[in-house]
N, C-alpha and C positions, 0 to 999 in steps of 0.2 A: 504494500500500500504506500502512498505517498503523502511524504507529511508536508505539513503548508509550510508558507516562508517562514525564516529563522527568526524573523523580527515579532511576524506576527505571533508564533510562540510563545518567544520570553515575555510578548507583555500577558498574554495569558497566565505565565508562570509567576510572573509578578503575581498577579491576579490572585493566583492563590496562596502564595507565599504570604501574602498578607493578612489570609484567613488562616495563617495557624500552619503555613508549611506545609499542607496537606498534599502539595503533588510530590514533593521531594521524600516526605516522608513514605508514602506509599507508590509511589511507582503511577501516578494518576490519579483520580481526583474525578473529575472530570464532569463533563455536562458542559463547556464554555461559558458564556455569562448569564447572569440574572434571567434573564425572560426570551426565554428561544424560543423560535418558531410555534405559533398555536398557543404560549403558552398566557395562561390566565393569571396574572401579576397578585391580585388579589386574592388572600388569604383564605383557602376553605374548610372549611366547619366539619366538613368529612371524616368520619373517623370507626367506620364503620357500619352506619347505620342510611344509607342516603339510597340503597338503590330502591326501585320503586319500579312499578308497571311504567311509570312514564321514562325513566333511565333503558334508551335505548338504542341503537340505530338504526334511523328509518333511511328507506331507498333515496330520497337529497342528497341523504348524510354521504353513504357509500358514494355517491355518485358523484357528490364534491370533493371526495378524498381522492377516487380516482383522478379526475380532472385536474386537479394541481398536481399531483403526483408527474401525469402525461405531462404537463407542460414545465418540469423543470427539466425533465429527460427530456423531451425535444429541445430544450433551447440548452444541453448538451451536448445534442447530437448522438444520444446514443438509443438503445434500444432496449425496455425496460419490461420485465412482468410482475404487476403488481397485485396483490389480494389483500383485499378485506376481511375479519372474521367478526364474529363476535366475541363477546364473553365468554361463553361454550364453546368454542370452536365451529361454530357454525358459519360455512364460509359463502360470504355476502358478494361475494363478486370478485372476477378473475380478470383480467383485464391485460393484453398481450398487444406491444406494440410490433406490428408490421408483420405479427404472424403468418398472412397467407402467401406470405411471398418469401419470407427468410426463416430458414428452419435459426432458433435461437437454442443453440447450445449451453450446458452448464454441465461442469464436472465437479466433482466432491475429490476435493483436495485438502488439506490441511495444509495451510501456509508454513511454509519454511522449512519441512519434516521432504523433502523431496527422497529420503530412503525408504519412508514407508511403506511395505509389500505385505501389508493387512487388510483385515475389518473392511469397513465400506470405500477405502482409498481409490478413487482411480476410475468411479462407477461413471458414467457417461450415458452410453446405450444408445445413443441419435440414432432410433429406426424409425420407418414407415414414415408417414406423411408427413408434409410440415408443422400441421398440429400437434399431433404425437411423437414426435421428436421433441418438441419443447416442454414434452411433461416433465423430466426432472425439472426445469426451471419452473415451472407450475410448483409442483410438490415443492421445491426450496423456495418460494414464495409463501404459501402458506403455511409451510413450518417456520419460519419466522413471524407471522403475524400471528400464528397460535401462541407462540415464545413470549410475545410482547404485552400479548391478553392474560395466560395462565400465569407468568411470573409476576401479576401487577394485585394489587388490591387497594384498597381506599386509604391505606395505610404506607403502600411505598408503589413507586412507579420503576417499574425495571425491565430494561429492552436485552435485545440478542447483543448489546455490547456489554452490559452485567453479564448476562449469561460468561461471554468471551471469557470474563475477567475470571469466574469462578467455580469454574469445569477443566481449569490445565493443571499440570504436574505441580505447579507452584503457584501457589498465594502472598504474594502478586504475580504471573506471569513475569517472567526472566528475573525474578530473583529469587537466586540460587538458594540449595539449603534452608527454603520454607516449607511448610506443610502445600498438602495439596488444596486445592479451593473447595472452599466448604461443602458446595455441592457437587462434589466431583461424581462423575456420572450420570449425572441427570438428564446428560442430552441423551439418553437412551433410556426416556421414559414417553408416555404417551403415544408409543409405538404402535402403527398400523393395524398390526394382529393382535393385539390388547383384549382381553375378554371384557375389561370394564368400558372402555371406551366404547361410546355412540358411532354410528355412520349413518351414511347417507347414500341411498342406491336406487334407482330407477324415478326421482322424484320423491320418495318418502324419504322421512329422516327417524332415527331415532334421537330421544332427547338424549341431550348433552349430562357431562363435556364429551367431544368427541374427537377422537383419535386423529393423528399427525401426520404426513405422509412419512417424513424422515425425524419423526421425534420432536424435540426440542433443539434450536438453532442458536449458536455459538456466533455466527455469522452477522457480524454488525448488517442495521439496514430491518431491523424488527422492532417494531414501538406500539407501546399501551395506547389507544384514544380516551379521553375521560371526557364527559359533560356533567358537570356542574359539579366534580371534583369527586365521580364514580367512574369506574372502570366499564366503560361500554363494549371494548373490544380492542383490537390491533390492526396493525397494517404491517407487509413484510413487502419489501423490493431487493427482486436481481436483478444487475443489468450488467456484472463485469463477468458474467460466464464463471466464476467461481463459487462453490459452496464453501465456505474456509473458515480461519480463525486470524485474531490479530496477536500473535505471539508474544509482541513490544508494547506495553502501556506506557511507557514513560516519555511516549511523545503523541500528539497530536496527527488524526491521518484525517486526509482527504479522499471519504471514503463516497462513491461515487452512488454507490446504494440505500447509505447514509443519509446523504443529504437528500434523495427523492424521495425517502419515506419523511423524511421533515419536513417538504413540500405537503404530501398529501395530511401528514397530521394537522395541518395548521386549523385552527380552531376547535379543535378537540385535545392542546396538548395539556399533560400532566401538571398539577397544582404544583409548583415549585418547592413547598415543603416536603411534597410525597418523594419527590424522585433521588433516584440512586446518589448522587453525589452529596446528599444530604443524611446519609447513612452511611453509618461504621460496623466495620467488625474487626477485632483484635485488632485495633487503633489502625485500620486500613481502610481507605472511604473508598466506595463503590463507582463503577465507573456509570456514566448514564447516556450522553453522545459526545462525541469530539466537532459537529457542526454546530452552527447557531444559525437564526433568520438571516442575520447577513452575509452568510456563505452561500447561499443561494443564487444562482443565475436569474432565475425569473422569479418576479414577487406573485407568490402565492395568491394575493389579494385580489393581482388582475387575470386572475387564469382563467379561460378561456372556460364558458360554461360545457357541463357534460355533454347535454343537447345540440352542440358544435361541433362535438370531435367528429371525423369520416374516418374512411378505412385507411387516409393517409397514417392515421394516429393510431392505429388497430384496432381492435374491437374485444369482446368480452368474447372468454372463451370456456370452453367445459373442462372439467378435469373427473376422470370416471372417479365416482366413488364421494364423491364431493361436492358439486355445483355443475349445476346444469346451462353454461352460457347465458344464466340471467343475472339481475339483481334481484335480492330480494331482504326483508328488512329483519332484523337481527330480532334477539327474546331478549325478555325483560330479566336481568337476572332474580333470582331468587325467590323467584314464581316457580310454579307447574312446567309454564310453557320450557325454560332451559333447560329443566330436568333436575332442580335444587328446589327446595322450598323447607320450610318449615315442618317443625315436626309436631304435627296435627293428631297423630296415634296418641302421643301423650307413653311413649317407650323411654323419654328422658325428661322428665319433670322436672322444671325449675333451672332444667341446664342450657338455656336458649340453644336447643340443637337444629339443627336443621340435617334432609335427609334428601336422597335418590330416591325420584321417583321415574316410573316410564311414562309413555304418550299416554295411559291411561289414569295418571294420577294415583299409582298405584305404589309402594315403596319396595322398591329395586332389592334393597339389603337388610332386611325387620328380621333383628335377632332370632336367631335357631340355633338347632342343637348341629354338634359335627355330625359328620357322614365315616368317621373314620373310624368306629368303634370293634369292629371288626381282626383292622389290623392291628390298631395298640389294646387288645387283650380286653376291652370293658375300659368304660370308666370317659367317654368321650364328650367336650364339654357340653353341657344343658343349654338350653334357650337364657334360661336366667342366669345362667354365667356368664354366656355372653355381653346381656345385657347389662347386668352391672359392671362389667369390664371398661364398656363401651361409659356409662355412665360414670365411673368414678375420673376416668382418663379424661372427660367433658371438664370433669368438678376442679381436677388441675388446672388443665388448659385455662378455666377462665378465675381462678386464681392467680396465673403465672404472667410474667409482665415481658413481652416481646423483645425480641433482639434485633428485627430487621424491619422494625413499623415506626412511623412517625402518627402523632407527636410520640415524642418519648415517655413512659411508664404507659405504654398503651398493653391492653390486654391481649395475650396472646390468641391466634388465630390458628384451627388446625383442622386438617382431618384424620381420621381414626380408623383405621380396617382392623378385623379382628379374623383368623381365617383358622383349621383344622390343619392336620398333618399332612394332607393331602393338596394343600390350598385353595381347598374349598374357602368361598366368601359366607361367613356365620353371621357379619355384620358391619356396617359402617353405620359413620355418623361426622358431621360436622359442627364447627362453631360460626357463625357471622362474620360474612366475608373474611374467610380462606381464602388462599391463592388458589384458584383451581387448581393448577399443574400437582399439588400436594392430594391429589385424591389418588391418582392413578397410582402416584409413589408414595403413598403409605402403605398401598397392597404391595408394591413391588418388595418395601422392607420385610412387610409380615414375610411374605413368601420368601423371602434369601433366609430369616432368620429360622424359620420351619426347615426350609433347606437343609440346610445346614449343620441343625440339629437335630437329623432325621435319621433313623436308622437303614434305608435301605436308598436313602438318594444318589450312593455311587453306579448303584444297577442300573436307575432312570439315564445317569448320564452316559454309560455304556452300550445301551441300546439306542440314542439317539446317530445321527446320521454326521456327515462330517461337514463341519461350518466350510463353505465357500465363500473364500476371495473371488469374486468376480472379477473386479476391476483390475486385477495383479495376477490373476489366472494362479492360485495355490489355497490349498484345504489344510483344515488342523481336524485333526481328531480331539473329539471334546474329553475323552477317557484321559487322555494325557495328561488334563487340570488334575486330574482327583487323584493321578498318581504323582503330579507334583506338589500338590500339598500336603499326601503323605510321607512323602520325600522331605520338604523345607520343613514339617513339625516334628518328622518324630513317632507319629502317629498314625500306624498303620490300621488303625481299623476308622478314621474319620470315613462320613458320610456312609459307615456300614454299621456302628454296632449302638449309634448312638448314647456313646458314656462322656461327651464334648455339648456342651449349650454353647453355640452362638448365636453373641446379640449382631448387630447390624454392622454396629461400630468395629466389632472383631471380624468382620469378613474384608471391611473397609481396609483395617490395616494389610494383610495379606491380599491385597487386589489394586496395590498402587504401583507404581513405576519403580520406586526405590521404596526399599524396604533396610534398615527404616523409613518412614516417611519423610519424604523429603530433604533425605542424606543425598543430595543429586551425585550422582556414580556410584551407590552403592547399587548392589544387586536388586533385579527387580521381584515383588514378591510372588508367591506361588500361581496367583490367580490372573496377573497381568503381565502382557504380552513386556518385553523388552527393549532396550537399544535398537532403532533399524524398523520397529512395529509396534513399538505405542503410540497413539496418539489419540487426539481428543475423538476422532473417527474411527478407532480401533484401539479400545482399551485392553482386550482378553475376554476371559470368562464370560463376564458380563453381557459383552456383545456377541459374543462367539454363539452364545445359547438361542439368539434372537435372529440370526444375520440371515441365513437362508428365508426367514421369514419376511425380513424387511426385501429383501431383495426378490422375492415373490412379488410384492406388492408392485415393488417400481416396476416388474413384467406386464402386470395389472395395467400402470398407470401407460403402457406402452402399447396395449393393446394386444400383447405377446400370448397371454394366460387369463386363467383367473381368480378373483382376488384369492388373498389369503386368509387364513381359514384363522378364527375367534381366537387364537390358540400359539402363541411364538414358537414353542418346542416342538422338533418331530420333523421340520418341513426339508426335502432333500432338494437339492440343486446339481442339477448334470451338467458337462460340457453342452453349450450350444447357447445360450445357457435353457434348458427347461426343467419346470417343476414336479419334485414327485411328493405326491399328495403323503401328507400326516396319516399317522397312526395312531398319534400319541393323545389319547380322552384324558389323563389326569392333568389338573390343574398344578400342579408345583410350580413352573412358571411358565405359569400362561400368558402373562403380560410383559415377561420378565423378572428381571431382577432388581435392585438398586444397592449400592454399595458406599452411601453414604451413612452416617447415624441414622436412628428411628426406631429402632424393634426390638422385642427381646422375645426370643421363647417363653411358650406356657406351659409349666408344668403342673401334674398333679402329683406329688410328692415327688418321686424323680423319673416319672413317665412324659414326657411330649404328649401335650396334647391341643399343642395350634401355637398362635404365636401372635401380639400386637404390633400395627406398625402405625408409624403417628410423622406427619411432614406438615408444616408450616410455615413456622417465624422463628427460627433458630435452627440449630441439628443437636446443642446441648437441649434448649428447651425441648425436642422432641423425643430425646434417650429420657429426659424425668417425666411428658407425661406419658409414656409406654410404662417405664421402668416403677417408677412412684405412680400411677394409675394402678397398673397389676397388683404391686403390695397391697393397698388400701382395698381393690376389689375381694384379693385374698381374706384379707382381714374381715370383712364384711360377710363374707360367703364361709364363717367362722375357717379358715384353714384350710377349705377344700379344695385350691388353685393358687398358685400364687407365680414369684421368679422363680429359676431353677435355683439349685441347692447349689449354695456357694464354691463347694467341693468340684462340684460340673465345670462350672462357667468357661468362659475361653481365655480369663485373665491368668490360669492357673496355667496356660505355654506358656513357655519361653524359646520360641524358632530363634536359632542363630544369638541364644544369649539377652535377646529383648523381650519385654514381657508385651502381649497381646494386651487389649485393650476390651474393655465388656462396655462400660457406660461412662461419660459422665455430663454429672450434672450440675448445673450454673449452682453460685457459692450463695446468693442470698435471691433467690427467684421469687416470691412471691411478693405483689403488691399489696396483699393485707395484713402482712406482719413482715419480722426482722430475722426471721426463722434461716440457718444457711448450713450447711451442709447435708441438704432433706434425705438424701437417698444414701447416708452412710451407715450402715450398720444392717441394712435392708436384701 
């Protein structure tokens, strides 16, 4: 990428310098000045409680955002595909300049990593027509504006350049010997084959949130829209043929996809309190954009109405699986219509929960008992385990005081999956504006930590099929992970005899690039790929378990095949490339995996028998409400469920001399008292 003039830098770096050293200190900063493009100068009251049937986007909206969007790329000169979504990921309108005559290419590359011969590297695929040729650039349009919608809430505004900053090897990106970014892995969440995730097919939709073409986007050029200082949805633009990353923060780019979606957000952008560069973590501020309104070529103000454009300027276009070459006007969040609302049952009282429902009003995930009773001997959790589970992890959450929301001591926001050893879904539930993106990846945790903790999940992985490099043309056998981590522990009977609990946090450690975390050149750990084949596009494990699925889909979006099936595990990819259909009906990870903090095994005395996973407004606050939820549910359900037995846990390796890591929890978390070390002794 290309950074702007030297001058105009340093007086940005003034800029911040001023406010407290924050670029120097952290490696960026960022957002450029006070009031960018769209953005609403005056102070919003927002803080969770504002969305409403009227918080929405109607067909103007979409149609305006398109519209400036096309005319700062034209008065570039380049050639641009932009989409609109909702809240939910419901996507509003796809809109492709010069389609019918220029096939638009885009390739998934990771910036700077030019050795990398993994994971989704390299993926291309420009077949058949000119419209279907430019479906990867479709799908990396609207997985950036899903990015910009799911990662935002009334609380913080955070686009695919946050993302950038906090999905690489190191927190901050290029500097050395820090941990990895707190959400590491995440862009391989909301994935295509997702069991939770919504779609959209033939004209009907199901409700939201709904699934990503390529996950969550790293890829500067994805941004929240808010009106009247709620999260109404995103917008995502490609137009430099790349899908990538920005490896360097500690300079300013002139990112050319950037600055079009700053065009299109104008008047819809994020309340200047909320957004990324107005939030910390471990004394490092988030990054939010590196344009402002006045890096723009053409003024927003005067663009050219939608009703104007002709086919010189493209036209709206289909993407299967998605939108059907219209516009159409987004859902009100946290209603029926998006597939969130309130919890009406009256299954969590007094805990303002809200719930999934389907097109029929009906709730998606209303606490049950497991399905697994069979195979762990008797004893499989109750309806009413679940649901107090579900309920006391609520009663934290909204005791617990947020790490990534503004204003500051604001209550934490979260969602909650609760699943069987199988990973069956026994329940979810939420609290008042969550991030969406944090539903699909609390199940992703429950499920790694069941995983993981499971006594016969090295069989699942041994009969699965072998992950295809497409784009690099080479396969891994996924067996190989689970003899490498019994290899790096120690421990020959992991994922067979289950006498190991791992929480989320402990799979995290073992699934980073260096091991220890962020020793940059140390050895990388057992579950992630290496020197030469890490990257933010090819992690390991993680991805390896889902890749033939996602790369089903882009066949899907190519018109090759069809789609991919509810389900990430199982799906085989041949030379040519064609797909051979799943076998695989158990849920374990049907959605995936995540390998960030959030979950812990459930045990019944020292049997498995499911697992919580909890994503929101921190990954500490998520480890205590899983971790401190479970105990207090324990406590309550006198004994009968609780954490595993300390003796278990995975703090008790030591791989290569370093102790694994189980949980931890913030030192004084909650907002109604001075209470700090909650989860010691537990």
């Amino acid at each position: 990428m290309n950074n702007k003039n030297p001058s105009r830098w340093f007086v940005r770096w003034l800029v911040f310098a001023g406010a407290g050293l924050a670029l120097s200190a952290c490696g960026g900063g960022g957002g450029g000045r006070s009031n960018p493009a769209g953005q609403d100068p005056t102070p919003q009251p927002c803080s969770g409680n504002c969305a409403d049937t009227s918080a929405l986007l109607t067909v103007a909206d979409v149609q305006g955002v398109i519209a400036r969007a096309v005319a700062e790329a034209r008065a570039r000169n380049v050639r641009a595909t932009i989409a609109v979504v909702d809240r939910v990921g419901n996507v509003l309108g796809i809109w492709q300049m010069e389609r019918q005559t220029v096939n638009i290419s885009t390739r998934l590359d990771s910036s700077g990593r030019p050795l990398v011969n993994a994971g989704l590297e390299g993926i291309n695929l420009d077949i058949g027509t000119a419209d279907t040729s430019s479906a990867v650039a479709k799908a990396a349009a609207v997985a950036k504006a899903v990015t910009g919608a799911y990662l935002s809430s009334e609380g913080n505004a955070f686009t695919t350049r946050t993302a950038n900053q906090i999905v690489q090897e190191n927190f901050n990106p290029g500097e050395r010997d820090q941990p990895a970014g707190p959400l590491f892995g995440v862009q391989f969440s909301q994935l295509p084959c997702s069991d939770f995730s919504g779609r959209f097919a033939g004209g009907a939709a199901d409700a939201g949130p709904k699934r990503s073409p390529l996950g969550l986007s790293a890829d500067p050029g994805g941004l929240p829209l808010y009106k009247s200082g709620t999260v109404v949805g995103g917008v995502g633009v490609i137009a430099d043929g790349r899908y990538s990353i920005d490896p360097v923060i500690s300079d300013f780019d002139s990112d050319v996809d950037e600055l079009i979606a700053i065009a299109g957000q104008f008047s819809f952008g994020a309340p200047e309190d909320r957004r990324a560069n107005r939030i910390t973590v471990d004394g490092k501020t988030f990054r939010y954009t590196d344009v402002d309104a006045d890096d723009l070529s053409a003024n927003p103000r005067n663009a050219p109405a939608f009703g104007t454009l002709t086919a010189t300027d493209g036209g709206l276009t289909a993407l299967a699986g998605y939108n059907t070459a219209t516009i159409v006007q987004g859902t009100p969040f946290g209603t029926e219509a998006s597939g969130i609302r309130a919890d009406t049952e009256g299954n969590f009282p007094n805990r303002d929960a809200f719930v999934f429902v389907n097109n029929n009003n009906q709730p998606r995930f209303a606490p049950r008992a497991g399905t697994d009773a069979a195979l762990i001997g008797g004893g499989a959790l109750t309806a009413n385990e679940v649901r107090t589970v579900l309920s006391e992890a609520l009663a934290i959450a909204n005791r617990s005081r947020a790490q990534i929301r503004r204003p500051l001591n604001s209550q934490m926001r979260v969602t909650i999956s609760v699943i069987d050893t199988t990973g069956v879904i026994l329940g979810m539930a939420r609290t008042r504006d969550a991030p969406v993106f944090g539903a699909d990846v609390s199940l992703q945790k429950a499920r790694a930590a069941a995983f993981f903790s499971a006594v016969n999940s090295g069989n699942f992985v041994a009969n699965l099929p072998d992950a295809a490099y497409f784009g690099v043309n080479r396969t891994q056998n996924l067996a190989a992970y689970v003899t490498a981590l019994r290899t790096f522990t120690g421990r020959n009977g992991l994922l067979a005899d289950g006498q190991v609990a791992f929480a989320n946090r402990s799979v995290g450690n073992l699934a980073r690039p260096f091991y220890p975390d962020g020793i940059n050149g140390s050895e990388p750990g057992p579950l992630s790929k290496g020197p030469g084949e890490w990257s933010v596009l090819s992690s390991g494990f993680q991805l390896d378990l889902s890749v033939n699925a996602v790369l089903n889909h882009v066949l899907f979006l190519l018109g090759a095949t069809t789609d991919v099936p509810q389900n990430c595990a199982g799906v085989g990819i041949a030379a040519g490339p064609s797909v051979i259909a799943s076998t695989v009906t158990e849920l374990r990870t049907a959605n995936g995996i995540q390998i960030f903090p959030g979950a812990v095994p459930i045990y019944r005395n020292s049997i498995l028998v499911g697992a919580i996973g909890v994503s929101g407004d921190g990954i500490d606050q998520d480890d205590m409400v899983a971790f401190l939820g479970l105990h207090n549910a324990g406590q309550a359900l006198g004994g009968a469920i609780g954490n595993a037995p300390a003796a278990m846990r995975a703090d008790r390796l030591t791989p290569k001399g370093v102790r694994l890591r189980y949980v931890q929890c913030p030192q004084a978390p909650f907002l109604d008292s001075n209470d700090t070390n909650v989860c010691e002794g537990k």
